[in-house]
Biopython code that builds the backbone (N, CA, C, O; Angstrom):
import numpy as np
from Bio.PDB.StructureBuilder import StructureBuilder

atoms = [
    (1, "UNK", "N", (72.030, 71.439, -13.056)),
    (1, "UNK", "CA", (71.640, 70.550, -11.994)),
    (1, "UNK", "C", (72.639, 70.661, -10.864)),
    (1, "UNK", "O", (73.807, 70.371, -11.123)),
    (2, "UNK", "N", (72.309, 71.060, -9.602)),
    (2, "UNK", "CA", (72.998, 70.730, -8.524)),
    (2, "UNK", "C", (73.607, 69.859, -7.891)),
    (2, "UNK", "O", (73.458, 68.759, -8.423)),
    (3, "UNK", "N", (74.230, 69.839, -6.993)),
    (3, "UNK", "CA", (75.049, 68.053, -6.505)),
    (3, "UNK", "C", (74.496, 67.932, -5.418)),
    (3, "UNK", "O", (74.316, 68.991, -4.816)),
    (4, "UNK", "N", (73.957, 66.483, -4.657)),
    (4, "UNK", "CA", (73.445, 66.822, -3.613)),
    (4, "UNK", "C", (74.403, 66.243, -2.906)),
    (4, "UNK", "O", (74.966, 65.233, -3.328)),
    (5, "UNK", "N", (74.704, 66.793, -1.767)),
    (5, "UNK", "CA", (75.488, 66.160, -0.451)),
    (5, "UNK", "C", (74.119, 66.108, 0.907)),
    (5, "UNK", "O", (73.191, 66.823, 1.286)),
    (6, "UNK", "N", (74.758, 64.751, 1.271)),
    (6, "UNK", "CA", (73.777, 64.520, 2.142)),
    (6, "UNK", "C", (72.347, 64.903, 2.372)),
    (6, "UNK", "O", (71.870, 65.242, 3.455)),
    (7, "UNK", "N", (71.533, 64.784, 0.889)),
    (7, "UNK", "CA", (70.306, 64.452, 0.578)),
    (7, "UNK", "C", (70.298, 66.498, 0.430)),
    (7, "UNK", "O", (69.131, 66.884, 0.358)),
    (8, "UNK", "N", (71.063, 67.378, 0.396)),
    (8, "UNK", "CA", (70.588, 68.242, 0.271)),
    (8, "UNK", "C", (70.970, 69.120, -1.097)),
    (8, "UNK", "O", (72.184, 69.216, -1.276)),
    (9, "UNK", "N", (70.176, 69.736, -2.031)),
    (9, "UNK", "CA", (70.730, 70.137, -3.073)),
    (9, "UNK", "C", (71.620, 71.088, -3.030)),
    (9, "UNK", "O", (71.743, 71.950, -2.160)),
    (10, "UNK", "N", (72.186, 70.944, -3.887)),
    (10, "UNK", "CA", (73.429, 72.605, -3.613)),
    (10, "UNK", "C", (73.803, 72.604, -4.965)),
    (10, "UNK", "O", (74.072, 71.733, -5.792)),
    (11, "UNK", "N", (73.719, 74.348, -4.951)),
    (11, "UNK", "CA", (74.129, 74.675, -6.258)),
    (11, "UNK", "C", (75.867, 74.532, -7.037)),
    (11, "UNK", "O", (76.919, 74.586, -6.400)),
    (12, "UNK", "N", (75.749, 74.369, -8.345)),
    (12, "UNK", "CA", (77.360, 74.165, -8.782)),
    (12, "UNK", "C", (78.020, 74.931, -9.034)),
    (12, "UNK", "O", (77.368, 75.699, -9.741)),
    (13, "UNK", "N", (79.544, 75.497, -8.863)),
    (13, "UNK", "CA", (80.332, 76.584, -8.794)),
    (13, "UNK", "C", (80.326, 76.832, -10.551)),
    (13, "UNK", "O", (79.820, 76.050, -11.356)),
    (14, "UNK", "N", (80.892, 77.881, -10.825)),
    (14, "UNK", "CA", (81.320, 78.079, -12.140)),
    (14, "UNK", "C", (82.943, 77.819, -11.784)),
    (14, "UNK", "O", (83.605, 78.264, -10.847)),
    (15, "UNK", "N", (83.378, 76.825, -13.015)),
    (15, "UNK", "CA", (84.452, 76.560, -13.508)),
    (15, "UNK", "C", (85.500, 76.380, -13.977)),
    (15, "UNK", "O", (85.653, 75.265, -14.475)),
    (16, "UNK", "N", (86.372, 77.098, -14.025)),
    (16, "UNK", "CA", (87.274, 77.662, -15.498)),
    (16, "UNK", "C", (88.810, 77.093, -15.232)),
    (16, "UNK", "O", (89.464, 77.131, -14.190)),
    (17, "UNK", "N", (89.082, 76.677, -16.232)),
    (17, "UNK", "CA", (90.352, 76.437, -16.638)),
    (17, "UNK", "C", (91.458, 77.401, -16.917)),
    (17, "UNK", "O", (91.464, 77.841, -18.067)),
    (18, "UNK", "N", (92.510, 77.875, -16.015)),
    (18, "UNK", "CA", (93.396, 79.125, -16.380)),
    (18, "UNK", "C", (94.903, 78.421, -16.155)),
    (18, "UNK", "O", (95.180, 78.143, -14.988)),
    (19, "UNK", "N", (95.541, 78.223, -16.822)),
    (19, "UNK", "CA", (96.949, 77.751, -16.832)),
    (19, "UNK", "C", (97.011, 76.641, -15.988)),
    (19, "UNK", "O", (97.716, 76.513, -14.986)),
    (20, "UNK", "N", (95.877, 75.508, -16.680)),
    (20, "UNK", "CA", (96.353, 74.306, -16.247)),
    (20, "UNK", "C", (95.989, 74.053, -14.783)),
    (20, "UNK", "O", (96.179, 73.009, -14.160)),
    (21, "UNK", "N", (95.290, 75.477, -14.224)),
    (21, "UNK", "CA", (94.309, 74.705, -12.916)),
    (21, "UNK", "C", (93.314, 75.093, -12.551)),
    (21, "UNK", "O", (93.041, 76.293, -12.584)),
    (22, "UNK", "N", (92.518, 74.196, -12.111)),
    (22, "UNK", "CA", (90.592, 74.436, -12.292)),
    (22, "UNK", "C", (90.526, 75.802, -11.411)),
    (22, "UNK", "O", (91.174, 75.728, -10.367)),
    (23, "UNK", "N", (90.017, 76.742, -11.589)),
    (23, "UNK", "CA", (89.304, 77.691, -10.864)),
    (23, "UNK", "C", (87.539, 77.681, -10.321)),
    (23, "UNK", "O", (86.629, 78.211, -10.958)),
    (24, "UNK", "N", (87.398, 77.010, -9.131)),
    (24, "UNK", "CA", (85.850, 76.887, -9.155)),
    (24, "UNK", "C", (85.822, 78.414, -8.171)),
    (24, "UNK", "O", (86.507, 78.836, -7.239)),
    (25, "UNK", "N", (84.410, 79.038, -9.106)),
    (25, "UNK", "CA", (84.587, 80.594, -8.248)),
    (25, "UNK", "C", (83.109, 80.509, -7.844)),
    (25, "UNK", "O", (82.173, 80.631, -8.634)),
    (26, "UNK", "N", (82.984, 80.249, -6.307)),
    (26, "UNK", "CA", (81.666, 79.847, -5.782)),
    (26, "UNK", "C", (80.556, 81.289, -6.278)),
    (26, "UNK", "O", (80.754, 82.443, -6.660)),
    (27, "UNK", "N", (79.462, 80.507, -6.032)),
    (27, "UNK", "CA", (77.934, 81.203, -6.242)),
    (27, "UNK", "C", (77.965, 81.567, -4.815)),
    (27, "UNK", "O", (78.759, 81.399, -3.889)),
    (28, "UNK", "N", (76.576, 82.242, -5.003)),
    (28, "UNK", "CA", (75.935, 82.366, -3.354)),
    (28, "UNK", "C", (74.757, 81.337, -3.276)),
    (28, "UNK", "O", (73.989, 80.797, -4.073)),
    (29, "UNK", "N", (75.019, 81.329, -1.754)),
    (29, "UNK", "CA", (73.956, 79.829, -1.473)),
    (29, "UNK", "C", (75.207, 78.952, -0.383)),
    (29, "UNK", "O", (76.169, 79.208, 0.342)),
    (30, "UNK", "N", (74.188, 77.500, -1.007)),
    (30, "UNK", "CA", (75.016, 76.645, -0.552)),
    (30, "UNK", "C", (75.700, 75.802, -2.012)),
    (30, "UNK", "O", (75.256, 75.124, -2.939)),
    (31, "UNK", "N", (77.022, 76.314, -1.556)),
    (31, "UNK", "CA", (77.664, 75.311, -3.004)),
    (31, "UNK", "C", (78.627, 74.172, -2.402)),
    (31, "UNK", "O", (79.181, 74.417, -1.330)),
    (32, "UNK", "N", (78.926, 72.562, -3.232)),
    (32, "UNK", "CA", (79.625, 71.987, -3.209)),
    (32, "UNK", "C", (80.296, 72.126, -4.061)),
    (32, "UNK", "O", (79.816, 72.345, -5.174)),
    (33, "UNK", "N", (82.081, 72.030, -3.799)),
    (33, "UNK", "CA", (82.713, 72.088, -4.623)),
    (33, "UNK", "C", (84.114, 70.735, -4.448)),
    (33, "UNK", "O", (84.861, 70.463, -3.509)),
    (34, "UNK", "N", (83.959, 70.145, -5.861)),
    (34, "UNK", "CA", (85.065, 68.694, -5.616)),
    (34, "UNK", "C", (86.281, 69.194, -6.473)),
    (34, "UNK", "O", (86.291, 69.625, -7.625)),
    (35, "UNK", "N", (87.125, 69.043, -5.729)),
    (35, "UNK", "CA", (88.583, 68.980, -6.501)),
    (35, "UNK", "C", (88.905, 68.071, -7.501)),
    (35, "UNK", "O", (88.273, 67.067, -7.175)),
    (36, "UNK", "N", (89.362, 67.882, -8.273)),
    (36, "UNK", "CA", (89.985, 67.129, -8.756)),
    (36, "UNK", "C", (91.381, 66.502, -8.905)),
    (36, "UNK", "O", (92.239, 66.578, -8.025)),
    (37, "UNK", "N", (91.537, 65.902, -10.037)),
    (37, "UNK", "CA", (93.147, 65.435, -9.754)),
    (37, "UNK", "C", (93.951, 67.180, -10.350)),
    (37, "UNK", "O", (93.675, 68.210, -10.965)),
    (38, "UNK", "N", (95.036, 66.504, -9.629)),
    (38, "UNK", "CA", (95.941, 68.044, -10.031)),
    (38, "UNK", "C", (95.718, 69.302, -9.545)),
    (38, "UNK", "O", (94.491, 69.229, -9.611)),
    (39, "UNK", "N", (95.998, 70.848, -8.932)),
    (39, "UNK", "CA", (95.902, 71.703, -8.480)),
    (39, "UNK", "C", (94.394, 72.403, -8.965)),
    (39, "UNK", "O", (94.078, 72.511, -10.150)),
    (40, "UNK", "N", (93.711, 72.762, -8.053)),
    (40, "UNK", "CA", (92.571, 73.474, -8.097)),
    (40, "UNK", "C", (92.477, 74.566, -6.928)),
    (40, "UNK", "O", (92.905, 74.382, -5.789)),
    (41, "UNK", "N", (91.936, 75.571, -7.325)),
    (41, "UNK", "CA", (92.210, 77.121, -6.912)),
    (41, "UNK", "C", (90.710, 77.568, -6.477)),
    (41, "UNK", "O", (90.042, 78.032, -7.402)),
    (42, "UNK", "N", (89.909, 77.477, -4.852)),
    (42, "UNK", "CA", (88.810, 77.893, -5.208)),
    (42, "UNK", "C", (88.674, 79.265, -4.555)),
    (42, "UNK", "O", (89.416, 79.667, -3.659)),
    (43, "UNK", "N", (87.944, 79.756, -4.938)),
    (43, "UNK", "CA", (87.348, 81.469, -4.588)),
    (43, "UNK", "C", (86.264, 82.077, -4.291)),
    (43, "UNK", "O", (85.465, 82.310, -5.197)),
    (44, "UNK", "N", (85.973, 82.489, -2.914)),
    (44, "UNK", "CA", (85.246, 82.952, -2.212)),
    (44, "UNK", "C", (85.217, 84.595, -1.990)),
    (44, "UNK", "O", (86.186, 85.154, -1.475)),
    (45, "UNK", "N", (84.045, 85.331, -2.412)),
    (45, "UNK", "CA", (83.875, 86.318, -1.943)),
    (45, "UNK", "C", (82.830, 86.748, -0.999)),
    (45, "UNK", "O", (82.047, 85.869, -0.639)),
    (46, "UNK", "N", (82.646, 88.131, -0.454)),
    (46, "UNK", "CA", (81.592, 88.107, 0.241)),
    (46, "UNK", "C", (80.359, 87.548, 0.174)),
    (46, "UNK", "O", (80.043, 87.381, -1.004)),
    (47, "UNK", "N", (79.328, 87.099, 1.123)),
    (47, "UNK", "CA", (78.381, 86.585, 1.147)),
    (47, "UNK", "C", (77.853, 85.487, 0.465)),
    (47, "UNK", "O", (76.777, 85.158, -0.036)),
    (48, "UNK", "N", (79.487, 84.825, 0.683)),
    (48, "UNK", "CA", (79.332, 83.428, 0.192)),
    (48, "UNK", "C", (78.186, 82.222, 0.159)),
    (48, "UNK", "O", (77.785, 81.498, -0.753)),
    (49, "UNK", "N", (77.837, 82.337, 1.589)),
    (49, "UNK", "CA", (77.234, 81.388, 2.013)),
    (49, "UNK", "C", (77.744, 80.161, 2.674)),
    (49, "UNK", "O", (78.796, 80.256, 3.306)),
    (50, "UNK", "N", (77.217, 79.183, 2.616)),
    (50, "UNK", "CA", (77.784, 77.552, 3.573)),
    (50, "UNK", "C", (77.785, 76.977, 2.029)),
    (50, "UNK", "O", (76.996, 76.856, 1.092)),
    (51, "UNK", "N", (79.815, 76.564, 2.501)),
    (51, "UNK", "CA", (80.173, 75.670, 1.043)),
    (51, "UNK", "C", (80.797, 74.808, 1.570)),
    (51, "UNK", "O", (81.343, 74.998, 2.656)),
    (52, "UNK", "N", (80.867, 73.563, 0.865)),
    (52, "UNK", "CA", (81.757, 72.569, 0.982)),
    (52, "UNK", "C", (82.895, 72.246, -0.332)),
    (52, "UNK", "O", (82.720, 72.339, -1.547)),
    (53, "UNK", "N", (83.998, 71.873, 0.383)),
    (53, "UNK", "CA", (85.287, 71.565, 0.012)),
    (53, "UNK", "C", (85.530, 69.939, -0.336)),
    (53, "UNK", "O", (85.897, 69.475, 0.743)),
    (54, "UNK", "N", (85.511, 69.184, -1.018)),
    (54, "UNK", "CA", (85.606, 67.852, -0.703)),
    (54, "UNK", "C", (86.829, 67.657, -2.128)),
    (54, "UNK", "O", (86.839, 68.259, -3.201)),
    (55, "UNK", "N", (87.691, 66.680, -1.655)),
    (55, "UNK", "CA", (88.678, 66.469, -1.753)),
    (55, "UNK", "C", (90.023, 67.463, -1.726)),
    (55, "UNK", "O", (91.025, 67.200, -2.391)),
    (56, "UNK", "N", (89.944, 68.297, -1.117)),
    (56, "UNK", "CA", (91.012, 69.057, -1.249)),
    (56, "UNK", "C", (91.812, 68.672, -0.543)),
    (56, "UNK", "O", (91.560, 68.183, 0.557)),
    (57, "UNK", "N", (93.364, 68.861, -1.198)),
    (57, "UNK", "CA", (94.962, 68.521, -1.103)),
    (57, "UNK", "C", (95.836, 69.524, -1.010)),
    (57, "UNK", "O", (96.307, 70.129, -1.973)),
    (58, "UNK", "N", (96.132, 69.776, 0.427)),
    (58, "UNK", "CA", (96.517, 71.085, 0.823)),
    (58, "UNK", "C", (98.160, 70.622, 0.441)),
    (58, "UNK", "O", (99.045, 71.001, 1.209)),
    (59, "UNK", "N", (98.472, 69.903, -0.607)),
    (59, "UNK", "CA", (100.076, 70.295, -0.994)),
    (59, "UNK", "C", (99.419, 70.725, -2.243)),
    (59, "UNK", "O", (100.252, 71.420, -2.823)),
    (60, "UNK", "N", (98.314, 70.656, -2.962)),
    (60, "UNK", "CA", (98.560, 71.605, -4.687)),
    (60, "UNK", "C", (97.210, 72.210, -4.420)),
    (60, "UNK", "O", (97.610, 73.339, -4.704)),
    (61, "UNK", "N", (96.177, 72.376, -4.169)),
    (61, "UNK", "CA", (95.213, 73.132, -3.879)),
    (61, "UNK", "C", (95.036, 74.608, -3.187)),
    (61, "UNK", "O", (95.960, 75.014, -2.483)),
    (62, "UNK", "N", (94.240, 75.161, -3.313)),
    (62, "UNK", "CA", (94.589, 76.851, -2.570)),
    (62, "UNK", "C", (93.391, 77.155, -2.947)),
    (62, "UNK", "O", (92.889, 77.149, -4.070)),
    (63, "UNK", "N", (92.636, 77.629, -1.147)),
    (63, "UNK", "CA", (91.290, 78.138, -1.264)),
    (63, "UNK", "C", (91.851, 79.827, -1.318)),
    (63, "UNK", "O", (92.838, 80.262, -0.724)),
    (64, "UNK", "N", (90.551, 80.900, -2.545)),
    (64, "UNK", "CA", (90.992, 81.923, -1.853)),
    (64, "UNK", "C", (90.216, 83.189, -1.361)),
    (64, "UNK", "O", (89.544, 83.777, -2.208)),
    (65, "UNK", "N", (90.233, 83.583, -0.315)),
    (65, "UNK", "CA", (89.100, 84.589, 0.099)),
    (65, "UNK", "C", (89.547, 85.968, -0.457)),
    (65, "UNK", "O", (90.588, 86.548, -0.149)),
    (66, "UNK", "N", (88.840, 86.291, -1.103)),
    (66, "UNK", "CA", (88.690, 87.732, -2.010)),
    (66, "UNK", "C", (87.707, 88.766, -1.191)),
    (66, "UNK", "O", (86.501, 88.564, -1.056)),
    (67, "UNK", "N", (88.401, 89.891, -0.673)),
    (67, "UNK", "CA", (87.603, 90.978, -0.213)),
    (67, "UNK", "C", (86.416, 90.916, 1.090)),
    (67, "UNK", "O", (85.486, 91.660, 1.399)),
    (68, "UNK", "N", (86.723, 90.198, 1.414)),
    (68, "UNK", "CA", (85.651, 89.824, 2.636)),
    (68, "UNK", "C", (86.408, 90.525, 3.663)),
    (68, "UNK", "O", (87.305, 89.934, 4.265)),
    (69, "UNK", "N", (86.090, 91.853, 3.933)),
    (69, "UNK", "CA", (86.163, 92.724, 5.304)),
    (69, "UNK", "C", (86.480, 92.518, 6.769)),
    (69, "UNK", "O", (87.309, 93.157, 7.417)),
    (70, "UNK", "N", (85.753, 91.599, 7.173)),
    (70, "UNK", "CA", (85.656, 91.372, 8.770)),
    (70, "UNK", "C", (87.110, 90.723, 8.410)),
    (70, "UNK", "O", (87.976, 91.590, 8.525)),
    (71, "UNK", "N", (87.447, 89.919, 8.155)),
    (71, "UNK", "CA", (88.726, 89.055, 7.913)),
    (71, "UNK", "C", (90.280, 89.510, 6.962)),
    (71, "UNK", "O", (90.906, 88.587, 6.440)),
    (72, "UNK", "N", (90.679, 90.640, 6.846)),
    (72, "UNK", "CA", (91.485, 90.803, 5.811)),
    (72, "UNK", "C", (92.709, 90.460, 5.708)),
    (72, "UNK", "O", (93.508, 91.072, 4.997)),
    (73, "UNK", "N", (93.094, 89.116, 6.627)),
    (73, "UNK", "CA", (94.260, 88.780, 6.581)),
    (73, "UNK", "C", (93.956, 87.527, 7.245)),
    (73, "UNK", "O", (92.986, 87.147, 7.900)),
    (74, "UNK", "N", (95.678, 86.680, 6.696)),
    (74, "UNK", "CA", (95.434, 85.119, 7.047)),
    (74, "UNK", "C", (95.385, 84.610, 8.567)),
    (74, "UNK", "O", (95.046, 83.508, 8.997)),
    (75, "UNK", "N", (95.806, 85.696, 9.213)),
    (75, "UNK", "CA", (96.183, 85.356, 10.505)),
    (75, "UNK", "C", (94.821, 85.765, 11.116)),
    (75, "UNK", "O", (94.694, 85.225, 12.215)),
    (76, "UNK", "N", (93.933, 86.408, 10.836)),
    (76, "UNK", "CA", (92.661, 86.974, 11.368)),
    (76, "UNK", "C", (91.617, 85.230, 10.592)),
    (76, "UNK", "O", (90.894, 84.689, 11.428)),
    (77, "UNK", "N", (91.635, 84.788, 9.631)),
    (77, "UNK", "CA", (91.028, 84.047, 9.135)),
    (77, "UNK", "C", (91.641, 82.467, 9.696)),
    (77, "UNK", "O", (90.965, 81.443, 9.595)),
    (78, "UNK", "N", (92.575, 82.490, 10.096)),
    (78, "UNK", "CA", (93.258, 80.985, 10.737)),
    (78, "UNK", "C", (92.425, 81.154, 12.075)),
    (78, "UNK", "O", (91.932, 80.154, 12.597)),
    (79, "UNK", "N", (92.261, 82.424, 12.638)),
    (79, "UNK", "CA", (91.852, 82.587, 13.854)),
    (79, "UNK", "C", (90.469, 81.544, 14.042)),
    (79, "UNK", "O", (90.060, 80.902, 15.010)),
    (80, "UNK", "N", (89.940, 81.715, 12.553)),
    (80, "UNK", "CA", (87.975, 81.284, 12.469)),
    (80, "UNK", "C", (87.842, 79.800, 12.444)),
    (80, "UNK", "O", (86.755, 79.245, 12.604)),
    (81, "UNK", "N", (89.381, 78.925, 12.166)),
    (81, "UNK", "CA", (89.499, 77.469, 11.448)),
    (81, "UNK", "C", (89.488, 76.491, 12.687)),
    (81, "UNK", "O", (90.327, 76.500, 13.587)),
    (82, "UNK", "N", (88.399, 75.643, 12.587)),
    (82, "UNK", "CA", (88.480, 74.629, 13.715)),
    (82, "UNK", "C", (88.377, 73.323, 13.179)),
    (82, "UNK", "O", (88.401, 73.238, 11.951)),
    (83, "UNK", "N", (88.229, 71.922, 14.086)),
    (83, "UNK", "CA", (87.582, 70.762, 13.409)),
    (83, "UNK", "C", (86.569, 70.412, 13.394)),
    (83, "UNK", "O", (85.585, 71.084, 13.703)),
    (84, "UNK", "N", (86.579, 68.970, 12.931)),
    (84, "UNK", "CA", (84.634, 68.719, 13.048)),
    (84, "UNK", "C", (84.929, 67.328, 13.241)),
    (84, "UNK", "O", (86.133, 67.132, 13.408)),
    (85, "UNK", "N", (84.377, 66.537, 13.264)),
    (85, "UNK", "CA", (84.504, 65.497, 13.007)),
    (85, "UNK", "C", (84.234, 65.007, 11.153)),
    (85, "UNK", "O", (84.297, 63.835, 10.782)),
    (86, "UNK", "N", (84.060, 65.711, 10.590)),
    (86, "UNK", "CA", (84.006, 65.992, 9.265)),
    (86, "UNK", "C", (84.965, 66.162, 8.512)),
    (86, "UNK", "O", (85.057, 65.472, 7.496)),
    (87, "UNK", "N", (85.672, 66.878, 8.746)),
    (87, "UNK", "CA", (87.104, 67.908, 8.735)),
    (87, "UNK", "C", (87.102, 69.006, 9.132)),
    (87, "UNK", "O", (86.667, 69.029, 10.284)),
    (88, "UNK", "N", (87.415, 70.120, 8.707)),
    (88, "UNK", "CA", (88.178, 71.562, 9.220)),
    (88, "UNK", "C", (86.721, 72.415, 8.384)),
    (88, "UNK", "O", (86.056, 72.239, 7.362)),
    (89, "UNK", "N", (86.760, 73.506, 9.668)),
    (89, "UNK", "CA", (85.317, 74.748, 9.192)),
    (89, "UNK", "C", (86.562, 75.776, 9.353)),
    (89, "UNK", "O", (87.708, 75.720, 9.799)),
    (90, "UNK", "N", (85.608, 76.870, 8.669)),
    (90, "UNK", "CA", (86.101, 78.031, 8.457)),
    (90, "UNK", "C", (84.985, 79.021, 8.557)),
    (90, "UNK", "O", (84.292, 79.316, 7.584)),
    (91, "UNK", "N", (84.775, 79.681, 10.109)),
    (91, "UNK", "CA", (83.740, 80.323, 10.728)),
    (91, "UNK", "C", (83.299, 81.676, 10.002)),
    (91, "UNK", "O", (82.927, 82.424, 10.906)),
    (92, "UNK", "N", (83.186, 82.271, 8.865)),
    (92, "UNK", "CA", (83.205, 83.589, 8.612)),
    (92, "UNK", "C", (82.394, 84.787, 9.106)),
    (92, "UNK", "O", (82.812, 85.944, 9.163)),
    (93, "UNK", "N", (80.789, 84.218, 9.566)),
    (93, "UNK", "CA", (79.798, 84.553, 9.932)),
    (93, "UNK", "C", (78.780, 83.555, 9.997)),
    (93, "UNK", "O", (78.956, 82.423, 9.545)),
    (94, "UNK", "N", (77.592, 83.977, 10.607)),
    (94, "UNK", "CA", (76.835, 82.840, 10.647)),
    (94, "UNK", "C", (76.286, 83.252, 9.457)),
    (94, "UNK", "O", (75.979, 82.115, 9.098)),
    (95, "UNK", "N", (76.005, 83.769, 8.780)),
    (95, "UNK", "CA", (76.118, 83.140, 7.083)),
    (95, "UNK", "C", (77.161, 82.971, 6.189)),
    (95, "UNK", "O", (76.797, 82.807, 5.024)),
    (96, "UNK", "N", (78.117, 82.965, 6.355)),
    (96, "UNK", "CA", (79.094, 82.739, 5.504)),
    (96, "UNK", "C", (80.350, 81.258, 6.017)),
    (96, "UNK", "O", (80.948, 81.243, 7.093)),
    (97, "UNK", "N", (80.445, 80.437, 5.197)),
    (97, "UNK", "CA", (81.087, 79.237, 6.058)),
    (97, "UNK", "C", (81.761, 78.717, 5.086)),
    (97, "UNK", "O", (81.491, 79.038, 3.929)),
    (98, "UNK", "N", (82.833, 77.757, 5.391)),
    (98, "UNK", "CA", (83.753, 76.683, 4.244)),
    (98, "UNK", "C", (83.999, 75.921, 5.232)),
    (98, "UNK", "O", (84.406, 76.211, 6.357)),
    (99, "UNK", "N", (83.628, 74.516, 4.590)),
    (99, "UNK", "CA", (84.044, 73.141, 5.605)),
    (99, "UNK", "C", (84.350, 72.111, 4.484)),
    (99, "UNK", "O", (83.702, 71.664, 3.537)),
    (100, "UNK", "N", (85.907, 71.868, 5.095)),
    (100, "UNK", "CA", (86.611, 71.238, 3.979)),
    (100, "UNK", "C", (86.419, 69.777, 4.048)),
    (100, "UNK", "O", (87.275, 69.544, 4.902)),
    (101, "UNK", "N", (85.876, 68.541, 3.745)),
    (101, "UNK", "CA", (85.828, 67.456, 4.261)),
    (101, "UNK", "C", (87.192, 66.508, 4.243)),
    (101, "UNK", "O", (87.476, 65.927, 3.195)),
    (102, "UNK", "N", (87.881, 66.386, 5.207)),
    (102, "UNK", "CA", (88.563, 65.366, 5.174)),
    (102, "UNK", "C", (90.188, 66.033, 5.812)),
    (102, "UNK", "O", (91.321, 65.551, 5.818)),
    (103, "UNK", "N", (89.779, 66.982, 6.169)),
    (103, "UNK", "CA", (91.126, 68.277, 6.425)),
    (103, "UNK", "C", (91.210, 68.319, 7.462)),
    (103, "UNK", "O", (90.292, 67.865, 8.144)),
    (104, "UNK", "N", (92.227, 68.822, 8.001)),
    (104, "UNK", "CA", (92.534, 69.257, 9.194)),
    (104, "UNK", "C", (92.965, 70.475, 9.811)),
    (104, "UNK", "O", (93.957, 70.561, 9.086)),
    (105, "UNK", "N", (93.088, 71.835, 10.786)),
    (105, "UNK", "CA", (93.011, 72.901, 10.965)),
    (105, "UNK", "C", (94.429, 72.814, 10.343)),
    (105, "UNK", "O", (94.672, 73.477, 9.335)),
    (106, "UNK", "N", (95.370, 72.026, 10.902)),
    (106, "UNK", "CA", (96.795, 72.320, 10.515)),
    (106, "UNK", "C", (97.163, 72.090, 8.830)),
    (106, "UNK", "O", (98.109, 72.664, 8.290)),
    (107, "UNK", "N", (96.304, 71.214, 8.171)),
    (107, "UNK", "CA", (96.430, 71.530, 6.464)),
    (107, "UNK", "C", (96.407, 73.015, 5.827)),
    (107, "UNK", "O", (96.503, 73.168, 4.609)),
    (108, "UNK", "N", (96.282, 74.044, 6.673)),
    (108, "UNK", "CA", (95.744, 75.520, 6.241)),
    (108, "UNK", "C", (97.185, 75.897, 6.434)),
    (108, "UNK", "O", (97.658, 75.828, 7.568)),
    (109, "UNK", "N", (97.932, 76.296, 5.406)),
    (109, "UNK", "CA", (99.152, 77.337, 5.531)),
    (109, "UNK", "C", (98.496, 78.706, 4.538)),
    (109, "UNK", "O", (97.663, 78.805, 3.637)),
    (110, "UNK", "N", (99.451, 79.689, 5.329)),
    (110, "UNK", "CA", (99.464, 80.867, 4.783)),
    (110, "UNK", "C", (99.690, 80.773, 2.675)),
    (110, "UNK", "O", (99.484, 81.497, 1.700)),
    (111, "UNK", "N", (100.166, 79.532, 2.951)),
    (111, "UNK", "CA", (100.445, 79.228, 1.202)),
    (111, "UNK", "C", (99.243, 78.554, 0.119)),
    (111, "UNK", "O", (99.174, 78.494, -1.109)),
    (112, "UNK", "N", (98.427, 78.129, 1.143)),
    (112, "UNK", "CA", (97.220, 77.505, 0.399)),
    (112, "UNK", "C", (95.777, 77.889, 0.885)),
    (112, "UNK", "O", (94.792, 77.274, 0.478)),
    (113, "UNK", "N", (95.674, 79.200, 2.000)),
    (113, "UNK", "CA", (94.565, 79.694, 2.437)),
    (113, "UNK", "C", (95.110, 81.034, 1.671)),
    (113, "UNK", "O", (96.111, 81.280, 2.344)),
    (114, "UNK", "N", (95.060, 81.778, 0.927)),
    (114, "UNK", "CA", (94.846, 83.075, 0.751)),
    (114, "UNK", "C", (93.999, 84.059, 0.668)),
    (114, "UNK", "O", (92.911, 83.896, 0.114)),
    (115, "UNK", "N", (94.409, 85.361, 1.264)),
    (115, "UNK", "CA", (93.747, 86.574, 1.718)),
    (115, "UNK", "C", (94.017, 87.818, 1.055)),
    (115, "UNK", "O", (94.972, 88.559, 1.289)),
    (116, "UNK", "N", (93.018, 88.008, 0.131)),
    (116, "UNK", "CA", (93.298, 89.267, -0.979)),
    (116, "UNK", "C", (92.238, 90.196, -0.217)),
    (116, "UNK", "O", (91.171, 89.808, 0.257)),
    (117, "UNK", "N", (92.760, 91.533, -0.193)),
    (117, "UNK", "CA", (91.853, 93.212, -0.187)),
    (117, "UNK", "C", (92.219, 93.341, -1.567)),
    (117, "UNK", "O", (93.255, 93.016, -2.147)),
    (118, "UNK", "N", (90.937, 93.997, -2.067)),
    (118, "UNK", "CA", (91.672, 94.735, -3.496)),
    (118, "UNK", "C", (91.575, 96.300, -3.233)),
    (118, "UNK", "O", (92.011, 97.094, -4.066)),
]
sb = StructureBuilder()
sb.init_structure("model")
sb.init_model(0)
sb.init_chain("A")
sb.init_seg("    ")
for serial, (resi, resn, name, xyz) in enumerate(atoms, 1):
    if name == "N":
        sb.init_residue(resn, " ", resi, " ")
    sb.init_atom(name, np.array(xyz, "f"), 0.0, 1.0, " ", f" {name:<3s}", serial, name[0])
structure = sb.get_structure()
């Protein structure tokens, strides 16, 4: 079953527990994804889609973009981060998006946005 945010369904990330912090590793689509208490690690690869972030705590949390091309570094991907009145987006393409609710552009350090090429 999906979660709905604002009356709209969205599919649920897969999950996993790896040394004590949640790994949600998004689907494609539109996914919501909630933090919880304690450090959570989420992961985005190409053709993500439009996801949401809600509760994230940019002192133990860390979103991370895996292999996505147009962007291969943090300073090219800070470039995409604006506000909303929502919180902070993260422009990747017009299909591909992360909007963190409750954040701000300046919550994004090089230490909790990461940028992997493999």
């Amino acid at each position: 079953m999906g979660l709905a945010i604002s009356g709209t369904l969205m599919a649920e990330p897969t999950v996993t527990l790896r040394d004590g912090v949640r790994q949600h590793t998004d689907t494609p689509g539109k996914t919501a994804h909630q933090a919880g208490f304690g450090p959570d690690t989420f992961i985005f690869g190409p053709d993500n889609g439009h996801d949401l972030i809600a509760g994230f705590d940019p002192t133990e949390d860390r979103i991370i973009l895996r292999n996505i091309e147009r962007w291969p570094t943090y300073e090219k991907v800070a470039r995409r981060v604006w506000s909303t009145p929502h919180g902070l987006f993260i422009g990747l393409s017009n299909t591909d998006s992360i909007r963190v609710a409750g954040s701000r552009p300046g919550d994004l350090t090089a230490s909790n946005l990461i940028v992997i090429t493999d």
